[in-house]
N, C-alpha and C positions, 0 to 999 in steps of 0.2 A: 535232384538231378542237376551237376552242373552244367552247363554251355558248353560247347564245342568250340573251340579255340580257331578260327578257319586261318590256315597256314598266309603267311604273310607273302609280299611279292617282294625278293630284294633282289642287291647282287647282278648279277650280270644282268638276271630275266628282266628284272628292274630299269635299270641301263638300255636294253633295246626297246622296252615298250615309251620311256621318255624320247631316246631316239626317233622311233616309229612317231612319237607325236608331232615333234619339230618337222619332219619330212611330210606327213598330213600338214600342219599349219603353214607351210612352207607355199606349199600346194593348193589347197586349196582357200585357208584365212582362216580366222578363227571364229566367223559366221557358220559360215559351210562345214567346218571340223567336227564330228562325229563318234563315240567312241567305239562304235559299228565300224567304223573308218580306219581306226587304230589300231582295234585288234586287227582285224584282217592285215593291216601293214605288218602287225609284231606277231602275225602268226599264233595270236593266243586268243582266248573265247573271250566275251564280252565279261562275263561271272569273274575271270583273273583281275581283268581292269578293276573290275567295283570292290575284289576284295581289299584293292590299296589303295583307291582312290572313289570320292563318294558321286564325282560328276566331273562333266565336261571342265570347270573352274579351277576343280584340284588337280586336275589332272592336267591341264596345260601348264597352268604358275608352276607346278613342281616341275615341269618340264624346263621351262623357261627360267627358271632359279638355277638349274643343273648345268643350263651353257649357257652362262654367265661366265665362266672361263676365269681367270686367276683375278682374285680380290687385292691383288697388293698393291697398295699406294706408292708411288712415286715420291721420290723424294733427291730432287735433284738440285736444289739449295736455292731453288727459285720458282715464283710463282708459274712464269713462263714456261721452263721449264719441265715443271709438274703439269700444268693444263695440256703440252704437249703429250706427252709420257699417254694419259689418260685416254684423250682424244684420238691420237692417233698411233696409238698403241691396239693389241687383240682385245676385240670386244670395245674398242672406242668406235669414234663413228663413219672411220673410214673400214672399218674391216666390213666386208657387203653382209654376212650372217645376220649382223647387230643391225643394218637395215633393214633386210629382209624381213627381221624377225619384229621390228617395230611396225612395220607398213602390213605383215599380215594382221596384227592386234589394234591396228587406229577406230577401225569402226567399231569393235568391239570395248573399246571403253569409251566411246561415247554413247552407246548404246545399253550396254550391258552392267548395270551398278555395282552387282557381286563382282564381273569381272574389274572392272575398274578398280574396283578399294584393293582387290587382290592382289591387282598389277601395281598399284602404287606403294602398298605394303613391301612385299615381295621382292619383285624384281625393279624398280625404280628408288625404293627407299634405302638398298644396299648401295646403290649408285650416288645417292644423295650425301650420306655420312661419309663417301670419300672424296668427294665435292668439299663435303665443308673440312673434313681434316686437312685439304688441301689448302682451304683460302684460310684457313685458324693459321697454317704454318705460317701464312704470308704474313700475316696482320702479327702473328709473335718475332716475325723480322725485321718488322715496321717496312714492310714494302708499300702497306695499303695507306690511303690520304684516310684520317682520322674520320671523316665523313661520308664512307663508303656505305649503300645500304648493299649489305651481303643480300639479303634476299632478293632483293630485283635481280643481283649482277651475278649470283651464281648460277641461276639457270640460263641466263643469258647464251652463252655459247652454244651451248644443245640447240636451242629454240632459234637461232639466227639459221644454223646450218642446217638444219630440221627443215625450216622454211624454205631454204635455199633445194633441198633435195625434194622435197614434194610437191612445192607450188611451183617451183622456177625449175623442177627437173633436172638440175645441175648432179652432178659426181661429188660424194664427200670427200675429197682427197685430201693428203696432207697440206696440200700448198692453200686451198682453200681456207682449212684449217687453223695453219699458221697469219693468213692474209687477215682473220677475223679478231685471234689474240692480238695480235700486232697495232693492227689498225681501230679495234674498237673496245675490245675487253682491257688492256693495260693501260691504254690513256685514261679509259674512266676509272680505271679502279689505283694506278700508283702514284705516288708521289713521282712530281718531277726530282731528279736528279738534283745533287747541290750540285751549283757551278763549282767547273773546276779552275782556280787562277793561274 
């Protein structure tokens, strides 16, 4: 006898139950998030959820990988430039979604191990490789001083306005934004200028 094939969830249905989740995590975090919680938001039985997802873990990261929003790297002939583009572009750190959606999941990767590896796989590691295609362009420009460590200085930016937005409260806005590359990301990472005679 073979196995019964149980029909898969995609397509639109698919599409509102990630929906429905981001609107739960939104709401209440990703402590509290439930998939008791989700169906009842997406209108479907708990059994739909587990057919396409095996727990609360797969079921948020695929949510949170989905509105991640457009992957396409910047490329504006400068490092500045591009950190702008990223930053302060949809899905960088002023658009409120991309906080919201960090500040429901803080607790939960410091608490949660499965969700953590998932979140940094997932949706942080897509983030990362267009971090680093950004600062490779720089460094094949020769923007960057020969002795730059990319690893300290590429999460640098996240992590100053990150700070700025949860400990000190502050708005991510662009001007902040711009006031961080300007003032502290391009002095430690570019070469001075040749003089001009």
């Amino acid at each position: 006898m073979t196995p019964v094939e149980r029909p898969r969830v995609e397509g639109d249905r698919e599409l509102e139950i990630l929906t429905a989740t981001l609107e739960v995590l939104g709401d209440v975090g990703y402590d509290r998030l439930t998939m008791d919680a989700v169906a009842a938001r997406a209108k479907a039985s708990k059994a739909t959820l587990y057919r396409r997802w095996t727990n609360k873990v797969s079921l948020v990261i695929d949510a949170l990988h989905h509105s991640k929003g457009p992957t396409e790297v910047p490329d504006t002939g400068s490092l500045r430039g591009d950190l702008m583009g990223v930053f302060c572009g949809m899905g960088g750190l002023v658009d409120p979604d991309t906080v919201a959606m960090f500040a429901s999941v803080l607790t939960a990767i410091a608490r949660d191990a499965d969700f953590a590896a998932a979140f940094r796989t997932e949706v942080v590691g897509p983030k990362i490789a267009v971090s680093q295609q950004i600062w490779q362009r720089a460094r094949d420009r020769g923007e960057l001083r020969d002795d730059v460590d990319l690893a300290l200085l590429e999460p640098a930016l996240a992590g100053i306005v990150l700070h700025r937005v949860f400990i000190m409260g502050e708005q991510p806005t662009p001007d902040l934004i711009t006031s961080v590359i300007d003032q502290i990301i391009l002095p430690a990472a570019t070469r001075d200028p040749a003089p001009t005679h």
